[in-house]
Backbone as a ProteinNet text record, in pm:
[ID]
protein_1_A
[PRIMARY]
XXXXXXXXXXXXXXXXXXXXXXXXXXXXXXXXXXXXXXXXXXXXXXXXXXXXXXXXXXXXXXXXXXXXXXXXXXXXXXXXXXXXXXXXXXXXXXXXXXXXXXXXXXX
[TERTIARY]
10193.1	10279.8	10376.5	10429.3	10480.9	10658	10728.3	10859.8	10886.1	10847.5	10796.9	10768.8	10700.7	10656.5	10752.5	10788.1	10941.8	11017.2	11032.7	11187.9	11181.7	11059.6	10979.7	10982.8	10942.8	10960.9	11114.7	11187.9	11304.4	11413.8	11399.7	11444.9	11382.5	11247	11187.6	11265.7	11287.6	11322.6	11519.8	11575.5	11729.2	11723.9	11625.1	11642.9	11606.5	11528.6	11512	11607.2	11670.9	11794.9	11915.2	11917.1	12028.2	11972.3	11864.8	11850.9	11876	11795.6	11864.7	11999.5	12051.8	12238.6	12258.2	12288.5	12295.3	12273.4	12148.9	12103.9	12176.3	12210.3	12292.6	12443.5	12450	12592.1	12629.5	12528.8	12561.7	12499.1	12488	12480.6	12571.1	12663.5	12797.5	12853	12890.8	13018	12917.5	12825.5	12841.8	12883.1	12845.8	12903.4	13041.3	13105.3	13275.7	13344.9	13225.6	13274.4	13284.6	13174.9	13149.7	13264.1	13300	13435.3	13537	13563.2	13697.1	13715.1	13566.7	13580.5	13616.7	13504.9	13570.8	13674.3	13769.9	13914.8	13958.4	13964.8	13996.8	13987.4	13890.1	13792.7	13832.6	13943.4	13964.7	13840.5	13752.8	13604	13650	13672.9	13662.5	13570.5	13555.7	13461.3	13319.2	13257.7	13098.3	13055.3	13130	13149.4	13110.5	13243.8	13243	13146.3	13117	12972.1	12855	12838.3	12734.3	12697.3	12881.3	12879.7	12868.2	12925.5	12910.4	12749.9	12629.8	12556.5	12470.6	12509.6	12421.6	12479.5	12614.9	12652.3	12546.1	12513	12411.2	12265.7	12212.5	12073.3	12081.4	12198.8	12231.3	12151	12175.8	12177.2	12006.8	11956.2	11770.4	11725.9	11788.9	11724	11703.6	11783	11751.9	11804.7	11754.3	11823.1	11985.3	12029.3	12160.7	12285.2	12394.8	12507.4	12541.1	12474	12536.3	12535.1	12357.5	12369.5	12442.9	12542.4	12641.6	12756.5	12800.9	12906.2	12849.3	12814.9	12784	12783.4	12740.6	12754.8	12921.5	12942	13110.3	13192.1	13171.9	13309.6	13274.9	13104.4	13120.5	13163	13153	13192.3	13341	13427.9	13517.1	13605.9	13522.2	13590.7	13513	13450.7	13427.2	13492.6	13586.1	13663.2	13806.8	13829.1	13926.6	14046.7	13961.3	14056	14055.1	14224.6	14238.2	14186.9	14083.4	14036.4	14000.5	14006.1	13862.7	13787.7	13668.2	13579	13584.7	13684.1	13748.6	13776.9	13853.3	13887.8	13810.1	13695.6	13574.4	13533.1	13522.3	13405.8	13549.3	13680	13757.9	13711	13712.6	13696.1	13585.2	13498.8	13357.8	13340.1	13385	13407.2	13499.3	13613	13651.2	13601.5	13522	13384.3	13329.1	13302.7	13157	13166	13308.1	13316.1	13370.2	13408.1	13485.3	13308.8	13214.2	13097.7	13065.8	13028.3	12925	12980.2	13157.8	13219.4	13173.9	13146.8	13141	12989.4	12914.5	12763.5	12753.3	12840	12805	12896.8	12947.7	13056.5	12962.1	12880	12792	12826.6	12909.6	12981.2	12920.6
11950.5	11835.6	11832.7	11730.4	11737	11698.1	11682.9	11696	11521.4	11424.9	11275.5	11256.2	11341.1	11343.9	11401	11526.6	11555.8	11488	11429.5	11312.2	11225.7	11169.6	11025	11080.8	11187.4	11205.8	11200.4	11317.5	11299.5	11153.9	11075.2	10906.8	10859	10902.3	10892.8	10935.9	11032.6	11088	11036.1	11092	11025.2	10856.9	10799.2	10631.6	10640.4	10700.2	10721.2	10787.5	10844.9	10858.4	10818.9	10743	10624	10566.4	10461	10378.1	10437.8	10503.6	10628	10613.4	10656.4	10682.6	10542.2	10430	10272	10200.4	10267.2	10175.3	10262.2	10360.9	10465.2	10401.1	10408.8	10318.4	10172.5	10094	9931.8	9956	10031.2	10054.3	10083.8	10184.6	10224.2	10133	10066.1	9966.6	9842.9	9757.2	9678.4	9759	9861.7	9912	9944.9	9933.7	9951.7	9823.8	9728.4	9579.7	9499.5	9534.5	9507.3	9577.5	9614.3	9727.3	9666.3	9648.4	9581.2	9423.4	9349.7	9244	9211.2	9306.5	9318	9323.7	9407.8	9443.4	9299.8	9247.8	9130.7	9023.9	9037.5	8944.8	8931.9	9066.3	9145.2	9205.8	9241.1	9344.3	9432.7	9531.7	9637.5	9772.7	9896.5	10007.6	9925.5	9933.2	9922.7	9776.3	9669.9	9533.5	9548.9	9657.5	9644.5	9734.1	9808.8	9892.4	9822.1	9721.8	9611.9	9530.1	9454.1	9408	9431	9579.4	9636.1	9679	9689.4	9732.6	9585.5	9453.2	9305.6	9271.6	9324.2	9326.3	9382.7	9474.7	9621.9	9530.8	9516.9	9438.5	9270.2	9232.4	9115.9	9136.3	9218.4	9267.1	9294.8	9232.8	9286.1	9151.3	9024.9	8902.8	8863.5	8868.6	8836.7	8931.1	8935.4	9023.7	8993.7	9080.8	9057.1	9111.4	9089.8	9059.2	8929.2	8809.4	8668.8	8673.3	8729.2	8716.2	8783.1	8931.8	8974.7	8920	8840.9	8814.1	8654.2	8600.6	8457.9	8499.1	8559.2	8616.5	8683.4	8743	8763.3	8658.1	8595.9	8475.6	8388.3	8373.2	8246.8	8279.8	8442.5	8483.1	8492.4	8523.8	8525.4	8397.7	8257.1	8153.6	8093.8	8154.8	8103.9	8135.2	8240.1	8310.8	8276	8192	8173.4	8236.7	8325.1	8401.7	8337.8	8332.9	8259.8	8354.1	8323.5	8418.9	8355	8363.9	8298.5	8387.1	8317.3	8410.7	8510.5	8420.8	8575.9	8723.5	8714.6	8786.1	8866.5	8834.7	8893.8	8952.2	8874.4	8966.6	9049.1	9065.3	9160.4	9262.6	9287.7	9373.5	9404	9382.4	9413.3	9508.7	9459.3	9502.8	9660.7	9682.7	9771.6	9903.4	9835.4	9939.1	9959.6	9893.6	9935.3	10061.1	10076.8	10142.8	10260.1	10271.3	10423.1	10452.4	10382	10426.3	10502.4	10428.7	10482.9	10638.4	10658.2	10809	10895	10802.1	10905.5	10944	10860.8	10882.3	10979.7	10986.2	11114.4	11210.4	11234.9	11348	11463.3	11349.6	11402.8	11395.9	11307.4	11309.5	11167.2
13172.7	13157.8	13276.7	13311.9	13462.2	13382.6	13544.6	13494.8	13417.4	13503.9	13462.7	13289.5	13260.6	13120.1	12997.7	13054.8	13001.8	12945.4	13120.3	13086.4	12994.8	12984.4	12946	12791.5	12733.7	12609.7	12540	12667.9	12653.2	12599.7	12691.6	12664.9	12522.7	12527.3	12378.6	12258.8	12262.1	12158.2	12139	12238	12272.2	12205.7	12274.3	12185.7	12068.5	12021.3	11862.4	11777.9	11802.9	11755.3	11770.1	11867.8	11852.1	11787.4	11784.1	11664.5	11546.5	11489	11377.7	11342.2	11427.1	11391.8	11389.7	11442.2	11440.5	11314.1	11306	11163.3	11028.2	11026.6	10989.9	10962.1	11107.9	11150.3	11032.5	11059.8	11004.1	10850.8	10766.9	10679.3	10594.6	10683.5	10650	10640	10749	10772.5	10659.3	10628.3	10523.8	10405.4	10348	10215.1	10269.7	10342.7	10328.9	10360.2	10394.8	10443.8	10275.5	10174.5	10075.2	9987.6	10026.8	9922.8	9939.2	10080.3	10121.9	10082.2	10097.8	10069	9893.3	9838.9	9645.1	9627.1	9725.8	9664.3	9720	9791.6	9849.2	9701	9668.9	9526.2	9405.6	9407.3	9296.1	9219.2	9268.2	9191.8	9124.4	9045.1	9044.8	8948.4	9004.1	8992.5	8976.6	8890	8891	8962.5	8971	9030	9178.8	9157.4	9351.7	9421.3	9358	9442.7	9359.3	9300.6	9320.4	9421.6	9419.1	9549.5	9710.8	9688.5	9823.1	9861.8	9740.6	9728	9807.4	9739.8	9782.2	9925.9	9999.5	10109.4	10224.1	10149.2	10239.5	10255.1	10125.3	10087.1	10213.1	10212.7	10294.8	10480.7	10486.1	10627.2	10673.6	10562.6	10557.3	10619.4	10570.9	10543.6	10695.1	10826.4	10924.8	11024.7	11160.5	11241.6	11264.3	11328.3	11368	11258.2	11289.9	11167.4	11103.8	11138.4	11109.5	10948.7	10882.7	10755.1	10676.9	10713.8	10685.3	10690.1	10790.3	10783.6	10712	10711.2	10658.7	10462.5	10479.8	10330.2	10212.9	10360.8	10306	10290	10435.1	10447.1	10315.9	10338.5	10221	10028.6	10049.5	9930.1	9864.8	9989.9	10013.1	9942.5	10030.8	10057.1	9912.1	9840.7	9715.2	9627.5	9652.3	9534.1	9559.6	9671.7	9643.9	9741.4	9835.9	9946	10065.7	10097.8	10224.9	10347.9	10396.9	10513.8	10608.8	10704.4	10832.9	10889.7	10930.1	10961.4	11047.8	11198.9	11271.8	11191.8	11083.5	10960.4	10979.3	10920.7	10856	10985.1	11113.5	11227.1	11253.8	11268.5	11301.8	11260.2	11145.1	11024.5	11048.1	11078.5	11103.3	11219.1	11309.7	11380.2	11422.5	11303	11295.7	11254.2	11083.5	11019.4	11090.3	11208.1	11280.4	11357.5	11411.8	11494.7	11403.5	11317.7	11232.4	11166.3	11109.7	11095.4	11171.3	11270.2	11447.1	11425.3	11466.5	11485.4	11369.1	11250.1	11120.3	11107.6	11200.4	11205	11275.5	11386.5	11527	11457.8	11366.1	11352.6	11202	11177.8	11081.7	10917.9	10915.8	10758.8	10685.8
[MASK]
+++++++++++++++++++++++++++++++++++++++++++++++++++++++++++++++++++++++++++++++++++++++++++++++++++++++++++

C-alpha cells in the first residue's frame, strides 16, 4: 500500500466521523431545541420529551434545518408565543454549537 493510499483512507475515515459526530451533533440540539421550545409552550415532563421527541423525528422529512425550524416557529406561533423566527434560528444556532462541543467532549 503506498503513502497516497494511507492518506486517502485516512480522509476516509476522518470524514466519516465527522459526519458521525454532526449527525450526533443535530440530534442533540433538536431534542434540547424541543425542550426549550415546550417550556416556552408550557409542556411539561412526559409532554415535553414527546415533543422534543417529534422535534428530533422533524429533522428526517427533508434535508437541511428549515423543517426544524419551520416546525418550531410554527408551533410556537400556534400556541400562542410571541417569537420570531430569528428567535428560533438564534437558538438553534446556539444548541448547535454546545451539542457539536458535547459531541467532541464525549458526553
Amino acid at each position: 500500500m503506498t503513502t497516497f493510499d494511507d492518506r486517502e483512507k485516512g480522509f476516509e475515515r476522518k470524514f466519516a466521523l465527522d459526519q458521525d459526530q454532526e449527525f450526533k451533533a443535530g440530534v442533540r440540539r433538536n431534542r434540547a431545541l424541543g425542550h426549550w421550545a415546550a417550556g416556552l409552550m408550557g409542556l411539561q415532563d412526559k409532554h415535553m420529551d414527546e415533543y422534543a421527541q417529534a422535534v428530533v423525528k422533524s429533522d428526517f422529512e427533508l434535508p437541511g434545518d428549515d423543517d426544524v425550524l419551520r416546525k418550531v416557529f410554527e408551533d410556537l406561533k400556534g400556541a400562542g408565543v410571541a417569537i420570531s423566527e430569528g428567535d428560533v434560528r438564534m437558538k438553534m444556532a446556539e444548541l448547535m454549537a454546545q451539542a457539536r462541543e458535547n459531541v467532541r467532549e464525549g458526553k
